[in-house]
N, C-alpha and C positions, 0 to 999 in steps of 0.2 A: 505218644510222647516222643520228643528228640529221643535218639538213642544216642548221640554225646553229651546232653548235655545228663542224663538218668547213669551212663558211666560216671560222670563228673562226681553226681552227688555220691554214687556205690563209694568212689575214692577220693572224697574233697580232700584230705589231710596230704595225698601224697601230691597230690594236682596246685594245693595253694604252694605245697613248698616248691615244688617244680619250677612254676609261675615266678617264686619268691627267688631262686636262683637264676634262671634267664632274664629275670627282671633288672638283679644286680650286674649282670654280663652286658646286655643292652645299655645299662647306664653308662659304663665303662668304655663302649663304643661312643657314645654320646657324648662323656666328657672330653674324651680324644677329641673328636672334632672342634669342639667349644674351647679347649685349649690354643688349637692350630688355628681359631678365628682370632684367639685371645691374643693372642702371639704377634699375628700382621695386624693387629689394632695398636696393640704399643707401640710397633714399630714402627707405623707411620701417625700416630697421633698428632706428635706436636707439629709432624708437616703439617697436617690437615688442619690444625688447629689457626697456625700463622698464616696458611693460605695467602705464599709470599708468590709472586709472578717466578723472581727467578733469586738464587743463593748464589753469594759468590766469593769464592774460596779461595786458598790459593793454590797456584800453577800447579798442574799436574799432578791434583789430589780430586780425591773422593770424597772429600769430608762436606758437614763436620761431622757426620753420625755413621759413616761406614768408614775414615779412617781421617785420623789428626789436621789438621788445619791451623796454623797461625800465621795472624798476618796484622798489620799495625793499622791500631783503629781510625786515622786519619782518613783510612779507605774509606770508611762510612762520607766524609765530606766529599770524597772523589767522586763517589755514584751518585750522591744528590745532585752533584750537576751536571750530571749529565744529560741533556735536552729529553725530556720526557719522565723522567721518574718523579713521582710525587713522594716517595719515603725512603729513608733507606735507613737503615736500624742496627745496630751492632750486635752479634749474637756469640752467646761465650756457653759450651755446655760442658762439665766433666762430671766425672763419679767419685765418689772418696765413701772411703768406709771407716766406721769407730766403731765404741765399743758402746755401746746401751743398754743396761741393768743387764750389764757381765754376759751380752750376746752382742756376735757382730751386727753393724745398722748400716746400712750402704744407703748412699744419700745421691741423688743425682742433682747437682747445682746447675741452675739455669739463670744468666745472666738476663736480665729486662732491661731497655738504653730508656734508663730515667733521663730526662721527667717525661718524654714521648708514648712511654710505655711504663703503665705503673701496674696490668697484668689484668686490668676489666675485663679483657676478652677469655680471663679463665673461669671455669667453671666455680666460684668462691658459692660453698654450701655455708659458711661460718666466718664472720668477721669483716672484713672489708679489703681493698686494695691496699697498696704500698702508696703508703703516705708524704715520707721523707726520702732522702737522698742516700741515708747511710740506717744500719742496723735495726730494718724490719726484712720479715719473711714471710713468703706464705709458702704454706707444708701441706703437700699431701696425707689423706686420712690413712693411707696407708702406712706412714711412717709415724705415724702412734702419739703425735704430739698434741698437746689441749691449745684451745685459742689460748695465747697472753703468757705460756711459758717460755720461758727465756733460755736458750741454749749457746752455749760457745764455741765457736769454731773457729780457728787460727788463736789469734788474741784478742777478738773483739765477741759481745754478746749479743746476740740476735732476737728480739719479739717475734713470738709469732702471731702475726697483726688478723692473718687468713687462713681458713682450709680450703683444699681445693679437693674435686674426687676424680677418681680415676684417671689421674693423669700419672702413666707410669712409662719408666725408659722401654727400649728395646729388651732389656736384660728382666725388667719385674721390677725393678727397684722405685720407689718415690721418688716426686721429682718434688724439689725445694726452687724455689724462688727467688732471687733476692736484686739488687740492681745491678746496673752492669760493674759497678766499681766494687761493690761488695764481693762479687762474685769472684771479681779478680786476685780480691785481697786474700780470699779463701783459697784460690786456686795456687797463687803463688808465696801462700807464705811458707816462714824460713826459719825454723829455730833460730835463738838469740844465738845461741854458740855460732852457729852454719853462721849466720850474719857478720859475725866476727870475724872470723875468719876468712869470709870471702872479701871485707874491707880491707884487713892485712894484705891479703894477695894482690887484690887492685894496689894499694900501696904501694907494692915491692915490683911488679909490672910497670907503674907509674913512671917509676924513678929511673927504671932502667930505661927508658923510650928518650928520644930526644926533646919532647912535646915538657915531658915532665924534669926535665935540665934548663929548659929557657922558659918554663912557665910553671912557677914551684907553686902557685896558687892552682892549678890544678889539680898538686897530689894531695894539698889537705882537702881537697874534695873529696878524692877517693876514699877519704875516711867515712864520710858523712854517709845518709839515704841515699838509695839505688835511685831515688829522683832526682836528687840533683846532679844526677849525670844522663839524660835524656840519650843523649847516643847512646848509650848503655842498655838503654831500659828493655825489659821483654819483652817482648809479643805480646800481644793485649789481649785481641778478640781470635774468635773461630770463624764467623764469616759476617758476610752483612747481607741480610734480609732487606730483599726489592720491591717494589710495590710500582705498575707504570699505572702514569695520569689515564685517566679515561676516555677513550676513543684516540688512544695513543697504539700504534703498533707494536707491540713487547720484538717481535724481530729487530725492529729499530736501534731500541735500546741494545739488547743481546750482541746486535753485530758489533755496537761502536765498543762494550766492555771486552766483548770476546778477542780484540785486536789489543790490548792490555798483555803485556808479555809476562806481566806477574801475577795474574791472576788467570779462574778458570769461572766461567759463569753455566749453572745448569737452572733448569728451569723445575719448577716445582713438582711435573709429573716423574722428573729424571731424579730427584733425591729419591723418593719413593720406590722407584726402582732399584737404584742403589741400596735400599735397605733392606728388600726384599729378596734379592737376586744375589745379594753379598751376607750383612748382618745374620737375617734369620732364616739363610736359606738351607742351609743345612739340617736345620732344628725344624724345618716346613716339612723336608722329606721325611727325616725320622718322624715325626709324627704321623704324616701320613702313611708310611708304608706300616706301621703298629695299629693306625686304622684298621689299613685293609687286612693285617692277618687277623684281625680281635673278629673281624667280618666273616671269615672265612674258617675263624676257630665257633664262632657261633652256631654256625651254620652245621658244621657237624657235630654238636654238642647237641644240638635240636633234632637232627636224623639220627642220634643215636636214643634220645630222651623218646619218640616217638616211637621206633624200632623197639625199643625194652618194654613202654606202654604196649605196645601189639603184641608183644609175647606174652604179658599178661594176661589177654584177653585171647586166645587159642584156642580157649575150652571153648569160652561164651562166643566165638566167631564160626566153631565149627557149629555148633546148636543151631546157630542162626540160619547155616546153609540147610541144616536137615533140616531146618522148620520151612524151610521155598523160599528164604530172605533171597532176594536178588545182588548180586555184584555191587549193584550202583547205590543200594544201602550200606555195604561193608565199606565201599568209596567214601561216602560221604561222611559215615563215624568218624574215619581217621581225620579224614580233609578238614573237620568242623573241627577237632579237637584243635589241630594242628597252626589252624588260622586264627583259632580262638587263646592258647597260650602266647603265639607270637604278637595277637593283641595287646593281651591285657601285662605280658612280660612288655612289652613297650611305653603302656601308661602307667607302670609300677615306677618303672627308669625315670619316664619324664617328673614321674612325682619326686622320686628321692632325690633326682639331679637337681630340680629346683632349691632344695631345704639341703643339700651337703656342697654343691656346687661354690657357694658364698665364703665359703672356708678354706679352698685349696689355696696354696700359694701363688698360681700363677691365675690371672685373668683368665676365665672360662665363657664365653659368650655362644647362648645359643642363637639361631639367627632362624627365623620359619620354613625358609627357602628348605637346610642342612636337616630342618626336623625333619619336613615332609620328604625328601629323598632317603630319609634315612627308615621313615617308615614305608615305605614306598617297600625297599631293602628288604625290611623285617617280613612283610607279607611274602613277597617274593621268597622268603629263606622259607619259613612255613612250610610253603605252595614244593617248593623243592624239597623239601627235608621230609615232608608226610609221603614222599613217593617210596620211599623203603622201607615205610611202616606198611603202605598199601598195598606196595606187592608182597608182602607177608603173608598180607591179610586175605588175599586173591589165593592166593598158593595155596593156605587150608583147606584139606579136604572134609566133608560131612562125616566119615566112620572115624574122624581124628576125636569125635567128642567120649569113645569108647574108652580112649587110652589112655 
């Protein structure tokens, strides 16, 4: 009979809990990882998702998803004519937070250049596309809301027409939908009071100018909507998504916008980088450097778990020697036990990471490549960690069964 696995059964109760603790350690390694995959998946989703040729921003920024960006949506007509691009899209993103059954709700709005874009290319598990021009949404499942409930945001109410899954910001948050005008309206609205008073101050600016002395029809404008004063108006979009005709050079394109002294034009693989190397690069290393110590706290949690199991067995390992047991028997007790917990403590992890995984807050993704490296790891810790159970176990002598 195995002589580990006839230990196993002498001590199943302390062996499953053993198992049952490096099983939970193991997970904890595993979700780390699945977090830091979870992490650069948000991060570059909705690039990957638009799989635009090239973004183009303005001058001497990073944005819009590693830093601010505003620039006036007429740009969107300036790149469609440019000799070779077939689309060019207007794209608006911010973050707002409220308050939702008395917890905060962070909401990531995402502007769609209706009617070119009504959001088909999202993932919609529930309900349909964006139908009209003004006050529908579609909502990520993660931000809690049912198809066909009606939410408010600024001063107007919103359907939610679609759900979409897994589409989340950089940060974890849900992303909301809405068209590009809607999105604006959310983005810059103004308290009535703020409204007021910033009409007064146009007003009283007005009057003082020379414009508003010989042309008094323009300061009762100043009273009115921020639209009817169009020089005035704000900044609309974050950039415009490029799209070149096919069997067109994208270089082509690039050079002629990149000569544009107001804007800056990067290419799809270069936002990506930008999110990566900027956004969540910091929250990449902290995760991984808690990886590798959760790794390296295992590893000696298992040569001391192995080590205290060898001392257990002192008596029954000197017996072994007096009875003419050879070396390569007392080797291979520990080595089997050793390969055998870091086993089955690995497929405990995989089980419980599958069934608690779905819960945490942030996206956890395991990926086959990160499993098998990581079991790869587990053996190898084993393999390493049974060595100062073994030499233990070598060092007893035969007259130690007396004592």
């Amino acid at each position: 009979m195995n002589l580990a696995t006839r230990d196993i059964n002498h001590n199943l109760g302390r062996f499953v809990l053993t198992t049952f603790g490096v099983g939970l350690l193991l997970m904890i390694v595993m979700g780390m990882g699945g977090i830091y995959r979870g992490l650069v998946q948000d991060a570059t989703l909705l690039v990957d998702r638009l799989g635009a040729d090239f973004w183009v921003v303005q001058n001497d920024t990073r944005g819009p998803f590693a830093e601010i960006s505003r620039m006036s949506k007429n740009l969107e007509d300036r790149v469609l004519a440019v000799p070779g691009v077939m689309s060019s899209h207007a794209f608006v993103s911010h973050t707002m937070q409220r308050q939702r059954n008395n917890k905060p709700w962070r909401v990531t709005v995402q502007g769609l250049s209706w009617p070119q874009d009504k959001g088909n290319w999202l993932p919609i598990v529930a309900g349909r596309a964006l139908g009209q021009a003004h006050y529908e949404m579609l909502a990520d499942e993660s931000l809690k809301l049912s198809l066909g409930e009606k939410i408010k945001f600024g001063k107007d109410i919103y359907s939610v027409v679609g759900l979409t899954r897994a589409m989340n910001s950089p940060a974890g948050d849900g992303m909301a939908f809405f068209t590009l005008a809607d999105a604006q309206a959310i983005q810059f609205d103004t308290p009535g009071e703020a409204i007021r008073l910033e009409r007064w101050a146009r007003n009283t600016r007005a009057k003082n100018l020379d414009i508003g002395r010989s042309l008094p029809q323009t300061v009762e404008r100043t009273l009115g909507p921020m639209s009817n004063l169009p020089a005035l108006s704000l900044p609309a979009i974050s950039a415009v998504i490029v799209k070149v005709k096919p069997g067109i050079n994208p270089e082509q394109v690039q050079s002629i916008i990149s000569k544009w002294s107001d804007v800056s034009i990067y290419s799809n693989e270069k936002q990506r980088q930008f999110l990566l190397s900027g956004v969540v690069e910091r929250s990449k290393k902290q995760l991984g450097l808690f990886r590798r110590l959760l790794i390296i706290v295992s590893a000696i949690i298992m040569a001391l778990i192995l080590y205290t199991l060898t001392l257990d067995k002192i008596h029954d390992i000197a017996m072994l020697k007096l009875m003419g047991a050879r070396n390569g028997v007392i080797f291979n007790l520990i080595l089997q036990q050793a390969v055998l917990l870091g086993t089955l403590g690995y497929g405990l992890a995989y089980c419980i990471g599958h069934w608690i995984f779905p819960y945490f807050p942030r996206k956890v993704v395991l990926i086959p490549d990160d499993l098998w490296v990581l079991a790869g790891i587990v053996v190898l810790i084993s393999i390493v960690s049974s060595v100062v159970g073994i030499a233990k176990a070598l060092s007893v002598e035969p007259n130690e069964v007396l004592s």
